[in-house]
LOSE-596455 format. One line per field, with one value per residue (C-alpha): residue in one letter; residue number from 1; x, y, z; chain. Coordinates in pm, 1 decimal, m for minus. Example, Ala and Ser with C-alpha at 12.3 -4.5 7.8 and 13.67 -1.06 7.14 Angstrom:
BEGIN
code <- (a  s)
pos <- (1  2)
x <- (1230.0  1367.0)
y <- (m450.0  m106.0)
z <- (780.0  714.0)
unit <- (A  A)
//
This chain:
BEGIN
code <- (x  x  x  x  x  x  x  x  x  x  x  x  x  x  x  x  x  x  x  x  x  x  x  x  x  x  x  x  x  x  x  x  x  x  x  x  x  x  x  x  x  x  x  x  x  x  x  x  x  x  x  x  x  x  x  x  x  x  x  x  x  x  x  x  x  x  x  x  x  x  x  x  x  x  x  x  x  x  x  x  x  x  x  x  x  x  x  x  x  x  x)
pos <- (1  2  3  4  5  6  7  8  9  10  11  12  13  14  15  16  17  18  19  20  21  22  23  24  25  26  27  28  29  30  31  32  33  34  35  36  37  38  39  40  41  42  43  44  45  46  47  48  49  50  51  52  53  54  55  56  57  58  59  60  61  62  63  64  65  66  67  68  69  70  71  72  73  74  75  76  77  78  79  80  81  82  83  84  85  86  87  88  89  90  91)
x <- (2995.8  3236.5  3397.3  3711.5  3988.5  4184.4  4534.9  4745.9  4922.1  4626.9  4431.9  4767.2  4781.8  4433.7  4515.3  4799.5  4573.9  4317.0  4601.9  4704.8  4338.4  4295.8  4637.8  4529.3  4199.0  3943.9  3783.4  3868.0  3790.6  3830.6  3576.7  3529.9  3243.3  3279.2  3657.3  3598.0  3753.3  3744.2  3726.9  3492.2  3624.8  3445.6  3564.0  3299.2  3279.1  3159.0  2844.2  2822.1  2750.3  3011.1  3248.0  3242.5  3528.9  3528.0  3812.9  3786.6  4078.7  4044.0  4151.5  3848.2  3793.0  3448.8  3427.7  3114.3  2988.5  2751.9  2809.6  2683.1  2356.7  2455.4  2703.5  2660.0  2712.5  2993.1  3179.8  3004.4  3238.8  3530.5  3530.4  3462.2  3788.4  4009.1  3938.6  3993.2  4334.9  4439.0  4358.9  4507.7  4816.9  4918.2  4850.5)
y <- (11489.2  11761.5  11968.8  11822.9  12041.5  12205.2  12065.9  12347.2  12309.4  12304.3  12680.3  12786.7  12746.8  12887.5  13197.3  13246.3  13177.7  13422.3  13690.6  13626.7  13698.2  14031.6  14123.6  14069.4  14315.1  14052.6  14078.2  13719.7  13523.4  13222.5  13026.0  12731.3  12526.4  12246.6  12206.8  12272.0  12551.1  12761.4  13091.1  13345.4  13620.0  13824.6  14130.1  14388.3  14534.4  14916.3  14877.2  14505.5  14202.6  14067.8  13830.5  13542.2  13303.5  12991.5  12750.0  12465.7  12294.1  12045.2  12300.7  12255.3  12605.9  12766.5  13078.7  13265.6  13561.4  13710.6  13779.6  14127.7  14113.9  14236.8  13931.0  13729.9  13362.8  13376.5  13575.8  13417.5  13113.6  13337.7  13476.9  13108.3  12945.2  13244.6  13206.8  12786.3  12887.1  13065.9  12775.2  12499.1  12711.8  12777.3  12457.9)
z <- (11582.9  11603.4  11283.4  11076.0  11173.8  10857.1  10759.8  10879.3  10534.9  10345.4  10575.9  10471.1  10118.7  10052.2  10262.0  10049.7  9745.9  9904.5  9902.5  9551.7  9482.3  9669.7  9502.6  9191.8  9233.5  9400.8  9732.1  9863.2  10197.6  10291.3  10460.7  10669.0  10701.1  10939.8  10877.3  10558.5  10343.7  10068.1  9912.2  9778.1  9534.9  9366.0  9093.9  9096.8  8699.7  8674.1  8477.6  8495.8  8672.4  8950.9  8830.2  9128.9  9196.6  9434.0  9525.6  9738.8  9935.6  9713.4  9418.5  9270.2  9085.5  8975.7  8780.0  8710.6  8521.4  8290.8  7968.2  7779.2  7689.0  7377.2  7293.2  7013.3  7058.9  6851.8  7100.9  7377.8  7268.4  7188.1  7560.4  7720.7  7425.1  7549.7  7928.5  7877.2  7706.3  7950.9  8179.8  7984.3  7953.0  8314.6  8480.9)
unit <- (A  A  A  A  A  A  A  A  A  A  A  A  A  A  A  A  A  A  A  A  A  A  A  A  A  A  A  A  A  A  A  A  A  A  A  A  A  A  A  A  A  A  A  A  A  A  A  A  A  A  A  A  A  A  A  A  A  A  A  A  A  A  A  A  A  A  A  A  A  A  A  A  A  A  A  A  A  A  A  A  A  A  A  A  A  A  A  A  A  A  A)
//
């Protein structure tokens, strides 16, 4: 069985999403794994963890990070209510 080929529309839009990304500090690629793509980000924090990003074609989004060890829960949920915000507000 041979690989899906990518929309043309669709490998375009993500490398135009993958731009946006490196623009906005990220070190994005986009990836395909039989026919399938997405993107990896990632924002490298001086004296923390790297945030990671991925987006599929299906604009499925996934953010991850780790929070400072020295968090309380309290702003644990602050950080995660401000990020979903932020979310809720652009889309």
């Amino acid at each position: 069985m041979s690989p899906r080929v990518p929309d043309p529309d669709t490998a375009a839009r993500m490398h135009e999403t993958a731009a946006a990304l490196t623009g906005a500090g990220l070190a994005a690629q986009v990836n395909q794994t039989q026919g399938v793509l997405d993107i990896t980000a990632s924002l490298s924090q001086p004296g923390g963890k790297t945030i990671e990003v991925i987006v599929d074609e299906d604009k499925y989004v996934q953010i991850s990070y780790w929070t400072n060890p020295a968090a309380t829960p309290a702003q644990i949920a602050a950080t995660i209510a401000a990020v979903l915000a932020a979310i809720a507000t652009k889309e």
